[in-house]
N, C-alpha and C positions, 0 to 999 in steps of 0.2 A: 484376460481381464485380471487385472490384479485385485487384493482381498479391497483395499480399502473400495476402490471401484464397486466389488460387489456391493459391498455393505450400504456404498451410498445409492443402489440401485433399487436394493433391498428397501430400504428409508421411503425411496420418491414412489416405490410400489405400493406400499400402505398407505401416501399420502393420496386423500382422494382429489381428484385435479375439480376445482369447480370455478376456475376461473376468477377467485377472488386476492389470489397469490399465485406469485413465479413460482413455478416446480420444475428446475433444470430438466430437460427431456423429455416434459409434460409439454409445455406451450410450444409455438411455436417458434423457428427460427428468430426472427423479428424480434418477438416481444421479449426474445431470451436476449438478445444483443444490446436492445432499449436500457433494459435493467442495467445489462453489464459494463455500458457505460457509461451510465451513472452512477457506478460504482465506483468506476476509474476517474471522475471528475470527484465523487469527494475523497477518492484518497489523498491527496494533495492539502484535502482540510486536513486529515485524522492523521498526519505524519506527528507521530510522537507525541500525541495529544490523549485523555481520557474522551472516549467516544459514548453516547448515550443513542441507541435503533432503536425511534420506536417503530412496531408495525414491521420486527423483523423478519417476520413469517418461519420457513425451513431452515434459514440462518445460514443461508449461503454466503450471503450479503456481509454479515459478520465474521464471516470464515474470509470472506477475500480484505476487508478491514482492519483483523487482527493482524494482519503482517503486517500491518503500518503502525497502527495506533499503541499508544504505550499499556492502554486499557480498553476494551470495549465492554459494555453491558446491550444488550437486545432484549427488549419486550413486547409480546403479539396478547392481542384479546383472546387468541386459539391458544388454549391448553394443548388440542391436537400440534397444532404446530410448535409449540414450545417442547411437548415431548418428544418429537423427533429430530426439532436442534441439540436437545441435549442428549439424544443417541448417538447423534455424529462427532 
C-alpha cells in the first residue's frame, strides 16, 4: 500500500460512516459508483472553468474535479468533514 493510500485510509478511518456522506470504502459498491459518475458527468462542465461544491463532504469529489477545473472551492456544513478534506 503506498503512503498516500495509507493516509487516505487513515482519513476514511476517523471519519465516522453515518450514511449521510460517500466515504470511499465506507459505502457500498453501488452507491460508491452512483457518486463516481456523477462526477464524471460534471467534469465536462468544470473543464477549465472556476468550480464552486457545495455539500463537498470528505472532498473526494473535489479531488477528482481539480484535474479539470482551472479553480475549485468546496463547502460542507461538517467542520468534521471539512477537517479531513483539508488533511488530504
Amino acid at each position: 500500500m503506498s503512503i498516500k493510500n495509507e493516509a487516505e485510509s487513515a482519513i476514511r478511518e476517523e471519519l465516522p460512516w453515518t450514511g449521510e456522506r460517500l466515504i470511499p470504502d465506507k459505502a457500498g459498491d453501488h452507491l460508491e459508483v452512483e457518486h463516481r459518475v456523477r462526477y464524471a458527468f460534471a467534469q465536462r462542465f468544470a473543464q477549465g472553468k472556476r468550480v464552486l461544491e457545495v455539500g463537498g463532504g470528505e472532498g473526494y469529489g473535489s479531488n477528482f474535479l481539480a484535474q479539470y477545473a482551472e479553480k475549485i472551492d468546496a463547502i460542507d456544513i461538517s467542520q468534521e468533514a471539512v477537517g479531513h478534506a483539508e488533511e488530504e
